[in-house]
N, C-alpha and C positions, 0 to 999 in steps of 0.2 A: 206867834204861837199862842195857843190859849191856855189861859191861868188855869191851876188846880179846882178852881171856883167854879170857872167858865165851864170847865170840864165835867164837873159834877152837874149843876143845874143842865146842860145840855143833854144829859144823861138821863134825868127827871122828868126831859120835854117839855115845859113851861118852866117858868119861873116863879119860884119857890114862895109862897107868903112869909114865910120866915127865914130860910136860908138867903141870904145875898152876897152876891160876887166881890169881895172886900179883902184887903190884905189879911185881915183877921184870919177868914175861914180858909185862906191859903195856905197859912203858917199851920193852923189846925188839921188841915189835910195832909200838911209837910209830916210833922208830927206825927200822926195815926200810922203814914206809911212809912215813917222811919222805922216806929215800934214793930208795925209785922213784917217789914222786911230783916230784922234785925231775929225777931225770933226763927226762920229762915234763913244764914246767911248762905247756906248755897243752893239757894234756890234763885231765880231770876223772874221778874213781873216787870214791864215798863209802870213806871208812876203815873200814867196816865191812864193804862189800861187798868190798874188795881185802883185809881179811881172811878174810871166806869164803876167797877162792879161796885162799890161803894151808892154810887146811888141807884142800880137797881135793886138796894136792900132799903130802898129810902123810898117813902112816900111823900106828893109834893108838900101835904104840912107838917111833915116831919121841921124839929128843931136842930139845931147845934145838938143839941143834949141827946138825942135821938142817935145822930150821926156818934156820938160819944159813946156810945151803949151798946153799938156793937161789936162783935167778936173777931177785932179787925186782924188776927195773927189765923183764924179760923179760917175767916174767908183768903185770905191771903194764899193759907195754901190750899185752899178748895179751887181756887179759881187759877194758880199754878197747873192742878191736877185736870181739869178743864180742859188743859191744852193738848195732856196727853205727856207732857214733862216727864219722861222717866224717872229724875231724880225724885220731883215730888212723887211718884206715886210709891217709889223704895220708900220715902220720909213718909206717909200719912200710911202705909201696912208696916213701919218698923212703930209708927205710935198704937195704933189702933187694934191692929191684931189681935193680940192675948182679950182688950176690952169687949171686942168684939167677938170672940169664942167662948169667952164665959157669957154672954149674953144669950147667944143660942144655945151652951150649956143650959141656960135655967128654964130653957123647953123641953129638957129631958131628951136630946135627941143622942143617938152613936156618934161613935165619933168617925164614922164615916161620911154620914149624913151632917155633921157639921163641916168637912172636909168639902162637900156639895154644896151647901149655904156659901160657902167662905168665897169659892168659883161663881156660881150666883151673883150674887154682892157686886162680885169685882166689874160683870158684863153689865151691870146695872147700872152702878155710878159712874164707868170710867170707856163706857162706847154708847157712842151716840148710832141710835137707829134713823136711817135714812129722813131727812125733813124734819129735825128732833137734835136738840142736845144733849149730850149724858148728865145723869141724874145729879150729877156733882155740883153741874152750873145753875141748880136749882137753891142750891141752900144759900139761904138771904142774911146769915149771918146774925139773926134775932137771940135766937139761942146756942147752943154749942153745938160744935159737927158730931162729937158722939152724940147727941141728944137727936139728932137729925140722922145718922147712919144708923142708930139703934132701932128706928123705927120700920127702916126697909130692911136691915137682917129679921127683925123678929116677923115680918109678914112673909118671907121667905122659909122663914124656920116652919111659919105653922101650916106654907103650905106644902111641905115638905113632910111636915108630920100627921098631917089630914091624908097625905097620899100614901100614906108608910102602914096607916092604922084599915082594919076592914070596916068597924065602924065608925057613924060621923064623933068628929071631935070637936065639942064647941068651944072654940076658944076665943068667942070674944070677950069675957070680960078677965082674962089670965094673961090676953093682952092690955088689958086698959091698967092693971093692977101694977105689970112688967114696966108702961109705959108710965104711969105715974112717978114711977123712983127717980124720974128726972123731969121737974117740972119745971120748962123753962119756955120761951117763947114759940123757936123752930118745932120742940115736939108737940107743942099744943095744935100751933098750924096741922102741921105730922096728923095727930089725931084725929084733929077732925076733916083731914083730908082722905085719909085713911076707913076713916069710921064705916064707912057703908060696905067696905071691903071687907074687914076684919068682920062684920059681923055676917060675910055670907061665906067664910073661912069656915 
């Protein structure tokens, strides 16, 4: 069977300039997935599959310190949810929820039309359209999953509230301002993945 190591690098598709297959970065892998398995305890991931996903948040010159830096209790249950896990998707709407509602809150929308965003959201991250995975198995764990779900409620909010309004609403810089308040890695990607979007919103 192959090591934690083996696992990772295979993952990566070349071998790593810096990462190498060593009892070290075993232990270190042991470690990381104990930690998120542990902020989960009833939720279920093989160790070998929540190391996949560990290195597809990994680039091949990524280091040790790299693999260390990310949001391994996030993606843990991102990658749970992935699967379609009932349990996880109860545990990431009993976290996330409320975060999530005041966030489209501060688009100014009803609270029926946050009630639309909320059903949105869920068809978004958690069903995969035919030939495609759901938006869940996207986040690389750089920055934090609200920092990464923040970004697709509020392009749903606003195109929710561009269709609500008679005239146009430009909201792309009320989005960059919303998105700032969390500046971390995933929503930088986020942004500027997003950017050409929000600004024909």
């Amino acid at each position: 069977m192959m090591t934690l190591s083996e696992t990772l690098l295979a993952g990566l598709g070349v071998a790593s300039s810096t990462l190498r297959s060593s009892e070290k970065l075993d232990a270190e892998l042991s470690a990381i997935a104990a930690k998120a398995q542990n902020a989960w305890p009833s939720l279920t991931l093989g160790l070998h599959e929540f190391v996949a996903k560990l290195s597809e948040s990994l680039d091949t010159a990524d280091s040790i310190e790299a693999l260390q830096g990310l949001h391994h209790e996030d993606l843990f249950l991102a990658a749970v949810c992935a699967t379609g896990d009932i349990d996880g998707l109860n545990l990431f709407r009993e976290r996330y929820e409320n975060d999530i509602r005041n966030i489209l809150g501060r688009l100014q929308l009803p609270a029926h039309d946050i009630d639309d965003a909320m059903q949105q959201l869920s068809g978004i991250l958690f069903v995969a359209k035919p030939g495609s995975v759901a938006k869940i198995a996207e986040y690389r764990g750089r920055g934090s999953l609200l920092g990464y779900v923040r970004v697709v409620a509020t392009r749903i909010g606003v195109l929710i509230k561009r269709a609500s309004q008679k005239t146009p609403w430009h909201a792309s810089q009320e989005l960059l301002v919303i998105a700032n308040d969390d500046d971390d890695q995933a929503l930088t990607y986020q942004k500027k993945h997003y950017r050409s979007q929000f600004k024909r919103a």
